[in-house]
Structure formats: C-alpha cells, structure tokens
C-alpha positions in Angstrom: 114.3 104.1 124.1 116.2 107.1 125.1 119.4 105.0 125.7 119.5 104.3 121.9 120.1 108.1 121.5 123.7 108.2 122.9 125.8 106.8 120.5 126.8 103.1 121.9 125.2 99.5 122.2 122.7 98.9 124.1 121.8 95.5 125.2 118.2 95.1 126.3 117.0 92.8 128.6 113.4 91.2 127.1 110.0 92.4 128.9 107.8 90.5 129.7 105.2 92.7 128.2 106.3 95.1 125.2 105.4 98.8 125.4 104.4 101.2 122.9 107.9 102.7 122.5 109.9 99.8 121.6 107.1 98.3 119.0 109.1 99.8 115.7 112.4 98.7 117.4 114.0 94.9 115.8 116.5 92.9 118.4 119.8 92.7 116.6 119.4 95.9 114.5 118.5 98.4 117.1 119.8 96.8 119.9 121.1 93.6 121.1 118.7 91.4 122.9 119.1 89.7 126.3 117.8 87.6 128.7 118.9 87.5 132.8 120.0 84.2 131.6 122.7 85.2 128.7 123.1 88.3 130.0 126.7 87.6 130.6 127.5 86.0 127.1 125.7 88.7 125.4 127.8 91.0 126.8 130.9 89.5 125.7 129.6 89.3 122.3 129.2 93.0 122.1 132.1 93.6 123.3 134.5 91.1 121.3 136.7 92.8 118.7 135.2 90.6 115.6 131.8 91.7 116.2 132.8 95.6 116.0 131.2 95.9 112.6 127.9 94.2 113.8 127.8 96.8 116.7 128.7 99.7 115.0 125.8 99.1 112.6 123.2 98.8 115.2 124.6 101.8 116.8 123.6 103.4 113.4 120.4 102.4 113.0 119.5 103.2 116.9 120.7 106.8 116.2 119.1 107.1 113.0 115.6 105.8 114.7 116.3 108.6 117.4 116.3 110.9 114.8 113.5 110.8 113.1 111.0 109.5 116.5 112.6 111.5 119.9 110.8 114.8 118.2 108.3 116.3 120.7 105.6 115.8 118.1 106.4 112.1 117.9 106.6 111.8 121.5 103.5 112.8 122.3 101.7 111.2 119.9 103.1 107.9 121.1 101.7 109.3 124.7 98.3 109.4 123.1 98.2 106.4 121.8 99.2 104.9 124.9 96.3 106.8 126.7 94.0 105.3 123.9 95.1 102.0 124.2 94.9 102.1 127.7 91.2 103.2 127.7 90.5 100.5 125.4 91.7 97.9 128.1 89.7 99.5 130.4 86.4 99.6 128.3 86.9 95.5 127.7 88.1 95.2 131.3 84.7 96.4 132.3 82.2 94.8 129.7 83.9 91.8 130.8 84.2 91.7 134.6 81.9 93.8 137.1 84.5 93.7 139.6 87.6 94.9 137.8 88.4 97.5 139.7 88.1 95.2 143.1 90.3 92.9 141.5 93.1 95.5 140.5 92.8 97.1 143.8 93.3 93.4 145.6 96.4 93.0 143.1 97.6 96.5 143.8 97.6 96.4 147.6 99.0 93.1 147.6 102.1 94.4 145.5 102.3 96.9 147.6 102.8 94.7 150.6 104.9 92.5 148.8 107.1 94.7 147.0 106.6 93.9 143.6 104.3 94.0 140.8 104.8 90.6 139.4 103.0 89.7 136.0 99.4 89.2 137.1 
C-alpha cells in the first residue's frame, strides 16, 4: 500500500490471496488492476493520453486513502488485526487437524528446497 502514497499510478498485479492492507482498497479507483497476462495492455492504458483524467482521479483517491490510513495509529492496528486473524487460523488449524504443524513444516521445508512458496 505504500506505493499509493507517492503521487502516481500504480498498477497492481492481483494476489492470489488478499491481505489485510489492501481489503478497503477498490481496483480502478485506487489503483489499476493487472494480471501477468495484461500486464502489458494495462500498461498502455495508463499511460495513453485519453485516459489522463481516469488516472489522475485514482491518483487522488490513493493519496487521499494514504492520508487518512499510513498514521502510525492506523498501522498498527491493522498489525493487530493481522496477529488476531492469524491466531484465529491457527486455533481452527488445530481443532481441525492434529498434525498441522507436521504438515506446515513438510510444506515449509519442501519450499525451501524448491524455492518457492507456491499456493498450498
């Protein structure tokens, strides 16, 4: 989210899983979305001369989200929040499967090895 805080487009390539940052951020108002696929047409869109107004009003509305949410105080509350949620996963992780933490270590070390952490 920090790149929305310096005054110019930003196009953002779609996670695969959304974190807790970018939840109160909308495609085509706070930034422009992207895939690996369109990345290349996307970025000619941004940057054609008829679609200046478009740009220039999502570069205002990623600045004014920057100003009221990169506050320290808003920050770390989102940090909690992330800490809680995480927890939570945990917590059903565990009622759920005895051998969790087995599991994430084998997924872990095989990363590791392989040199990514691919969605599981």
């Amino acid at each position: 989210p920090n790149l929305l805080c310096f005054n110019s487009v930003v196009i953002k390539i779609e996670p695969l899983f959304v974190d807790g940052a970018t939840v109160e951020l909308t495609p085509w108002v706070h930034y422009v979305p992207a895939t690996l696929d369109n990345l290349v047409e996307t970025t000619r869109y941004v940057m054609a001369p008829e679609n200046e107004a478009q740009m220039k009003s999502i570069v205002a509305a990623a600045n004014d989200w920057c100003r009221l949410k990169s506050t320290t105080h808003d920050i770390a509350i989102d940090a909690l929040w992330q800490l809680v949620s995480y927890a939570e996963h945990l917590q059903f992780a565990n009622q759920n499967s005895s051998s969790w933490r087995k599991e994430w270590g084998t997924f872990f070390k095989s990363s590791l090895v392989n040199g990514s952490f691919a969605a599981v």
